[in-house]
FIMI-986166 format. One record per residue (C-alpha): x, y, z. Coordinates in Angstrom, 2 decimals, always signed. Each point is the difference from the previous one (the first is absolute). Example, Ala and Ser with C-alpha at 12.3 -4.5 7.8 and 13.67 -1.06 7.14 Angstrom:
! residues 2
((+12.30; -4.50; +7.80))
((+1.37; +3.44; -0.66))
END
This chain:
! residues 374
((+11.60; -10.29; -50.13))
((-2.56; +0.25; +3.03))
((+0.88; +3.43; +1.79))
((+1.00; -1.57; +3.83))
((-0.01; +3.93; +1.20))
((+3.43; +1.94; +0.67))
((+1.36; -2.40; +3.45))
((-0.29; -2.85; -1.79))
((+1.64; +1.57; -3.70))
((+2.56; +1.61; +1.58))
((+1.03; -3.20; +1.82))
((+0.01; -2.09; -3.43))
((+2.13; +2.80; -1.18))
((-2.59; +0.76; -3.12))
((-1.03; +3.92; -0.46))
((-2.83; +0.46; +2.23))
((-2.73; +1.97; -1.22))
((-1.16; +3.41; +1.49))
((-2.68; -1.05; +2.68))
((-2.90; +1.87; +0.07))
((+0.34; +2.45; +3.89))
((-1.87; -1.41; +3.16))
((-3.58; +1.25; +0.64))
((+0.13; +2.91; +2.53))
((-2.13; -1.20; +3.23))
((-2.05; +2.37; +1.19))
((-0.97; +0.50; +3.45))
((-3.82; +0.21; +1.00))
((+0.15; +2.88; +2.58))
((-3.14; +1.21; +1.81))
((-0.85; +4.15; -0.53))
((+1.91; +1.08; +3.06))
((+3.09; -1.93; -0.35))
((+2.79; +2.24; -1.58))
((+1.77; -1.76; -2.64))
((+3.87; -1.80; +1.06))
((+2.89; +0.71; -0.89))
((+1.36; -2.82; -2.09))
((+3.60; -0.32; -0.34))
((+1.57; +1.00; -3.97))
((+2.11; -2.82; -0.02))
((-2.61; -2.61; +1.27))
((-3.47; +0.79; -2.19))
((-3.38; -1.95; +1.09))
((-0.40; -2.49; -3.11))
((-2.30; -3.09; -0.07))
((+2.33; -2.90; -0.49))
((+2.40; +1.53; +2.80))
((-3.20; +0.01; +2.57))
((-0.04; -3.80; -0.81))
((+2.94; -0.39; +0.44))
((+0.65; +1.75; +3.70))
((-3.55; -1.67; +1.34))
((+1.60; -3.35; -0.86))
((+3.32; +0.76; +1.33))
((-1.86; +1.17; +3.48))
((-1.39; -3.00; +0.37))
((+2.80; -2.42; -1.25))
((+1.72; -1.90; +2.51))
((+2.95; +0.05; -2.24))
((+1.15; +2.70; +1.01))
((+1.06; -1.12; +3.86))
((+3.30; -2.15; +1.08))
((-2.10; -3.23; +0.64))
((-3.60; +0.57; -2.26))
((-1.63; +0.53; +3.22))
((-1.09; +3.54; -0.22))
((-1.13; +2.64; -2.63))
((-0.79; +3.52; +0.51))
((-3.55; -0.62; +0.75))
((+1.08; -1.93; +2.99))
((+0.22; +3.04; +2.33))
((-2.35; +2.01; -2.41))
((-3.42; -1.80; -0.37))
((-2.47; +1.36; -2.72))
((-2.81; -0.64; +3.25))
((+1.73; +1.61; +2.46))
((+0.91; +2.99; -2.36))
((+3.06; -0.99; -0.40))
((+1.18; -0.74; +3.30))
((+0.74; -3.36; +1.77))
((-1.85; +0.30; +3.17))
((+3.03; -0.28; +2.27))
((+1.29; +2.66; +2.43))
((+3.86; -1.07; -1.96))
((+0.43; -1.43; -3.19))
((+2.89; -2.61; +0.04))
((+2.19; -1.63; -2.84))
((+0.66; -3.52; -1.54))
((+2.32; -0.53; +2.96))
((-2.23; +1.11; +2.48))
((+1.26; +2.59; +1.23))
((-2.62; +3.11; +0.76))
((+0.56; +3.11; -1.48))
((-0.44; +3.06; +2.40))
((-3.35; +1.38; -1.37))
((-2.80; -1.38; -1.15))
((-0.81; +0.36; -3.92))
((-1.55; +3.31; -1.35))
((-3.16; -0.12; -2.13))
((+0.42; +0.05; -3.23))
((-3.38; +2.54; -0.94))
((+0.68; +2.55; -2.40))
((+3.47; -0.53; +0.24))
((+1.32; +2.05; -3.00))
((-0.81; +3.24; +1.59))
((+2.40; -0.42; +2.60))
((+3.19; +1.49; -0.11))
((+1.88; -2.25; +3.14))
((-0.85; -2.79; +0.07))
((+0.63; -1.87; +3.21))
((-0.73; +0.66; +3.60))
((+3.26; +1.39; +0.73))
((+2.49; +0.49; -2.91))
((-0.27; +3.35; -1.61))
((+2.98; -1.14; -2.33))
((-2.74; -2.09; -1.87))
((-1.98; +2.08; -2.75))
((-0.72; -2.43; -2.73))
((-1.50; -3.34; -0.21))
((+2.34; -1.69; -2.49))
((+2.16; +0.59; +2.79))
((-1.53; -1.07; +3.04))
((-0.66; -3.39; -1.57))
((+3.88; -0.31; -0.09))
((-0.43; -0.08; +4.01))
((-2.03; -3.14; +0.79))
((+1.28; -1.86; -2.87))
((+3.98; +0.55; +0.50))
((+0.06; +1.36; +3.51))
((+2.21; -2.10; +2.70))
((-0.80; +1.88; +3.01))
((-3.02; -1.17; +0.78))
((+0.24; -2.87; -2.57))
((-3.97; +0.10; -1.77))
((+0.45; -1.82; -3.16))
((+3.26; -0.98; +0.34))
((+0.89; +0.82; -3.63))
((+3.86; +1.69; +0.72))
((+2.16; -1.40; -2.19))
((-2.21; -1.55; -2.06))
((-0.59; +2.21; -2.68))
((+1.39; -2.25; -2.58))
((-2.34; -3.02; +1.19))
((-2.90; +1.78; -0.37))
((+0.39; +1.58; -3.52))
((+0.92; -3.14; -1.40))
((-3.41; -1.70; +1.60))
((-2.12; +2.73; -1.29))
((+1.85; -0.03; -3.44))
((-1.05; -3.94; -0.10))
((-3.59; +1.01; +0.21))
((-1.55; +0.11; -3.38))
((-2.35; +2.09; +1.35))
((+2.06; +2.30; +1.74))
((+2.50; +0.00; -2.83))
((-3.12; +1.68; -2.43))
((-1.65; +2.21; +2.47))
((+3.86; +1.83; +1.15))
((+0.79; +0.08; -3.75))
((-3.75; +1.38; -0.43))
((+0.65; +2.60; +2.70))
((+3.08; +1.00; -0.56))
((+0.66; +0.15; -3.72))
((+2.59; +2.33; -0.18))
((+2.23; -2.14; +2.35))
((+2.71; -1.90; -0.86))
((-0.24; -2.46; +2.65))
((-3.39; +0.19; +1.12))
((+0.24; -2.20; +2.85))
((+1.83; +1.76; +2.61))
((-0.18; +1.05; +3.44))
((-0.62; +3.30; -1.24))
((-2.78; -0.65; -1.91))
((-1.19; -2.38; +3.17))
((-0.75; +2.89; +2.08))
((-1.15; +2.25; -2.66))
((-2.56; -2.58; -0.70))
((-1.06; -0.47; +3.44))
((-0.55; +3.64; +0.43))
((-1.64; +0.31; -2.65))
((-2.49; -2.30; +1.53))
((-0.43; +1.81; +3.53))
((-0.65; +3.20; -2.20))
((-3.09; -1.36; -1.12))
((-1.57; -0.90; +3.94))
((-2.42; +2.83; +0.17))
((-2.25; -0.08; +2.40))
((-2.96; +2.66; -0.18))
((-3.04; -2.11; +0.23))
((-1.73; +0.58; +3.42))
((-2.45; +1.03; +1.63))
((+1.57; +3.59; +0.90))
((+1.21; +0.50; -3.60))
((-3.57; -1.00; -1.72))
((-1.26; +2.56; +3.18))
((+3.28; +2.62; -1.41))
((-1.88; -0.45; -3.88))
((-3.06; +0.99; +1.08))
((-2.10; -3.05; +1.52))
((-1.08; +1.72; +2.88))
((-1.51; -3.41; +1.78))
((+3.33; -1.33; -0.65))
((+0.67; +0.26; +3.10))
((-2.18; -0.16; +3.36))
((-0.70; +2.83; +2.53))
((+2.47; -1.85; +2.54))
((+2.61; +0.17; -2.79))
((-0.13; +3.28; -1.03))
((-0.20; +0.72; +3.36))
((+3.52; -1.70; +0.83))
((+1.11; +1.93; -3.52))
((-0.47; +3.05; +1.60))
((+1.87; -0.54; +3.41))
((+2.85; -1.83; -2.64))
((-0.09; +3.16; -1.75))
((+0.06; +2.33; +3.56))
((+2.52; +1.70; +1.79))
((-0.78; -1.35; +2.92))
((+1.37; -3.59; -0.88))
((+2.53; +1.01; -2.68))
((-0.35; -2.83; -2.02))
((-0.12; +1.18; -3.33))
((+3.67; +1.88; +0.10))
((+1.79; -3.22; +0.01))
((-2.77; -1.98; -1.85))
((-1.18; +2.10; -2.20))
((-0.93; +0.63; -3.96))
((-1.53; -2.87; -2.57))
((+2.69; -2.12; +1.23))
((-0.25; +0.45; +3.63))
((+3.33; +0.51; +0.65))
((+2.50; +3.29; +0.14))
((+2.70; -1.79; -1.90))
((-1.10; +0.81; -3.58))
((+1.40; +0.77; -3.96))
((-2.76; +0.52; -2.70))
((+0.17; +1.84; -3.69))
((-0.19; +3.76; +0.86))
((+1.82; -0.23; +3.36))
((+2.73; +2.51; +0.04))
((+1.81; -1.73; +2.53))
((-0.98; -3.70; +1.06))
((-0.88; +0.05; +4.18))
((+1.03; -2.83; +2.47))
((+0.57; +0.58; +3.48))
((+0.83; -2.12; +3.08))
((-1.78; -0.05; +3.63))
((+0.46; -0.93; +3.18))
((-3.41; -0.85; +1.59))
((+0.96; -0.73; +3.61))
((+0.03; -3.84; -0.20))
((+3.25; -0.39; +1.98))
((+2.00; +1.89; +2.13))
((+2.25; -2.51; +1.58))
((+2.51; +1.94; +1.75))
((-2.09; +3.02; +1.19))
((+1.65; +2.24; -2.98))
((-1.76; -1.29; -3.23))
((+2.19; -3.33; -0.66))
((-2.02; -2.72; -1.86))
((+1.45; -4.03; -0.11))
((+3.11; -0.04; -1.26))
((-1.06; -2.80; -2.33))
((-2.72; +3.42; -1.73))
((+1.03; +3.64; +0.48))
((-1.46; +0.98; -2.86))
((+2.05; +2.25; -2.62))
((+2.62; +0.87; +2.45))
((+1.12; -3.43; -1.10))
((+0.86; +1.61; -3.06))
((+0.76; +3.55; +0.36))
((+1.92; -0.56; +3.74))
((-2.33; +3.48; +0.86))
((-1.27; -0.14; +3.55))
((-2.84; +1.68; -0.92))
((-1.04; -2.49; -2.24))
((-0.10; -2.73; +2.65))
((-3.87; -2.07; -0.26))
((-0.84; +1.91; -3.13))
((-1.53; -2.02; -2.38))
((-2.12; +0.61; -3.42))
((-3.73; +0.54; +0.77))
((-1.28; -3.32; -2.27))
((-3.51; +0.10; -2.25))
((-3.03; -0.28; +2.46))
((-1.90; -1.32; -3.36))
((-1.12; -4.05; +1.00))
((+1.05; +0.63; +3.28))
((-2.23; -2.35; +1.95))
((+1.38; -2.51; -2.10))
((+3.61; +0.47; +0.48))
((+0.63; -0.78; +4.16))
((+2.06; +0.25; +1.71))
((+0.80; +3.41; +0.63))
((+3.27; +2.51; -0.36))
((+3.23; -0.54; -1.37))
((+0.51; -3.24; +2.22))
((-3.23; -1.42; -0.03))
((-0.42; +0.60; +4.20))
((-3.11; +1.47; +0.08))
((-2.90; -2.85; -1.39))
((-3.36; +1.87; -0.39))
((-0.82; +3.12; -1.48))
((-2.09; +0.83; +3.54))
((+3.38; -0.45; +1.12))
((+1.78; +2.70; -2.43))
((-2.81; +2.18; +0.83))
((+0.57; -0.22; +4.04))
((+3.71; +0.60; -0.77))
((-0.74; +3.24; -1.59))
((-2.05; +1.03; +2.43))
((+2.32; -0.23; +2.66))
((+2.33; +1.86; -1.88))
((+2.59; -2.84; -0.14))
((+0.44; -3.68; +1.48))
((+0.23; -0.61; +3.61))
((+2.04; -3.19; +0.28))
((+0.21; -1.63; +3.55))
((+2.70; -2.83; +0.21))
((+2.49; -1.15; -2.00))
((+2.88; +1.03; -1.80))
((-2.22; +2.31; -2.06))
((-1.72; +1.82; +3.24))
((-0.26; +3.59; -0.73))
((-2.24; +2.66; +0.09))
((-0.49; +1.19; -3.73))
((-2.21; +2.71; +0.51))
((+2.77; +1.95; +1.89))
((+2.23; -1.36; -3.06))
((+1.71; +3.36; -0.67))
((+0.49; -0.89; -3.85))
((-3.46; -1.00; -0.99))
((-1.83; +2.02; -2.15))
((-1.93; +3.43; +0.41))
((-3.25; -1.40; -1.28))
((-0.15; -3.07; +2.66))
((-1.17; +2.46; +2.83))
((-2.88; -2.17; +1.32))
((-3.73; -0.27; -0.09))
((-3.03; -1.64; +1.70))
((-3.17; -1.28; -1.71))
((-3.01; -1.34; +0.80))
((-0.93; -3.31; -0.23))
((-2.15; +0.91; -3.41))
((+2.72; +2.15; -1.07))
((+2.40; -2.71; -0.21))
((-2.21; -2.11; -1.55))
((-0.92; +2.19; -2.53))
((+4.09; +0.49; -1.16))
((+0.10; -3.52; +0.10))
((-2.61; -0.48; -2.28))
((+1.04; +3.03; -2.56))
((+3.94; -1.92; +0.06))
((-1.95; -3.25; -0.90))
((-2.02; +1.90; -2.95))
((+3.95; +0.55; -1.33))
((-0.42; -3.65; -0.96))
((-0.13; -1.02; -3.84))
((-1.31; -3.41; -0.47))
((+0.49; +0.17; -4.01))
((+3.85; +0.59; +0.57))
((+0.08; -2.84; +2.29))
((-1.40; -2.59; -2.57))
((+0.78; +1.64; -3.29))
((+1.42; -2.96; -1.94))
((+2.01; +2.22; -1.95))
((+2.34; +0.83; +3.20))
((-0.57; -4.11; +0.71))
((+2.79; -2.71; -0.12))
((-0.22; -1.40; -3.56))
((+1.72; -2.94; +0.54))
((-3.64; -0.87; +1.98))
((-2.53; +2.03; -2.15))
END
């Protein structure tokens, strides 16, 4: 009898034989990245990296087939969508705009405002099943969309392929553990600054390293939020005693004259009900950042010459509206958003160092491409 692998035996009801373990995948990380931690119950294998790229970019798994993953997190735009909100399969916007998905398996939260949120299998639960906002618009339809992916031949060999030891292979479970198994592959570590970090010192120009080095100053302050090979403070890697994430308020609203940001986006007070977390939100990757506009949590600021001014001020000055405020008297924001002024060169040159951040092989690698298209 041909051997039809241990989904399809077990389903006949003949003795399956033992199938041979999945090959490990392992990750191609440049000299200076540490290595991740991967979760013991969720292992980096081959045929479950297959599996999670196709299940990003399956439409499947939305209400109507209209969106996958990949929707609001575009391989070009490093994994963002371009839009200052991301919004659902009914429409309706979500309250912050999506979060690059660079290097995300060193970070330990993992969304702009939810500290509750440590692990990727689990954050994928949030667009797929959430109901408030509605993004996929999968709630309730858990059933539905085991039983298409169980129909797939192809699906049906690659879940029994990744998870082996499973007695029901397809399952939401194993949904998001393939999915994150996917995003813990997106390294990005290819630019100019990190060929300039290995030891190509024409890597970079004279106006870049000269922006690296006011980045890198006291006098702008950069680097403590957006710091480290993943330019960011919110970090977990092998050797870490303790994983570090933190919060900030940066001055960008100040709506009531005592620190109060939009209802609709007050950062983690949303969660932990802690005045002092009102307008704190997680510091995200600066890594492809001139491809990943707008700017901030709600996409309200749309160049980075823009970001840069706001910093410099010390916090946003907004005029009119129901947001008017003046954020650099925001009593909340941050000890490290104090102001600064630069020259006209000077800004330039931290311009151009954020734009050498940008990895052209991680925006085209085909392995982190839809392959339902390549």
């Amino acid at each position: 009898m041909r051997y039809l692998g241990p989904f399809v035996a077990i389903a006949l009801g003949v003795a399956a034989c033992t199938s041979p373990p999945p090959e490990p995948y392992v990750l191609a990380l440049p000299n200076h990245f540490a290595q991740p931690v991967i979760p013991a119950d969720n292992p980096l294998t081959v045929p479950k990296v297959e599996l999670g790229r196709r299940l990003f970019y399956d439409t499947t798994l939305s209400s109507d087939a209209s969106m996958s993953c990949s929707s609001c997190h575009q391989q070009e735009l490093a994994f963002t969508d371009g839009q200052a909100a991301a919004s659902g399969v009914t429409g309706q916007p979500t309250p912050r705009g999506s979060m690059s998905l660079a290097n995300i398996g060193y970070a330990p939260k993992l969304t702009w405002a939810n500290p509750l949120i440590e692990r990727l299998e689990h954050q994928a639960m949030i667009p797929m099943f959430g109901e408030e906002p509605v993004e996929m618009g999968l709630a309730g339809k858990e059933k539905e969309l085991v039983a298409a992916l169980s129909a797939d031949a192809e699906y049906a060999r690659l879940f029994a392929r990744s998870f082996p030891d499973s007695g029901n292979p397809v399952s939401v479970e194993n949904i998001t553990k393939a999915i994150a198994t996917f995003e813990r592959t997106l390294i990005s570590g290819d630019s100019k600054y990190d060929r300039y970090i290995a030891g190509d010192e024409d890597a970079l120009t004279m106006t870049e390293k000269r922006g690296m080095e006011l980045f890198l100053s006291e006098r702008l302050e950069c680097f403590h939020c957006h710091g480290g090979f993943t330019f960011s403070d919110s970090i977990d890697h092998v050797g870490m005693p303790v994983p570090e994430s933190s919060y900030h308020n940066t001055g960008l609203y100040n709506v009531d004259g005592e620190g109060a940001y939009p209802e609709s986006n007050r950062g983690t007070f949303e969660i932990t009900g802690d005045p002092l977390d009102m307008g704190a939100f997680k510091a995200p990757t600066l890594r492809n950042i001139t491809v990943t506009a707008p700017y901030m949590h709600d996409g309200s600021i749309e160049t980075l010459e823009g970001v840069l001014d706001h910093y410099a001020a010390g916090g946003r000055k907004i005029d009119t509206g129901p947001d008017s405020g003046d954020g650099s008297e925001n009593p909340l924001k941050s000890q490290f958003v104090v102001g600064f002024i630069l020259n006209r060169e000077e800004k330039l040159a931290v311009l151009a160092f954020l734009a050498a951040l940008t990895d052209e092989t991680f925006l085209s690698d085909p392995r982190f491409a839809d392959p339902f298209t390549n």
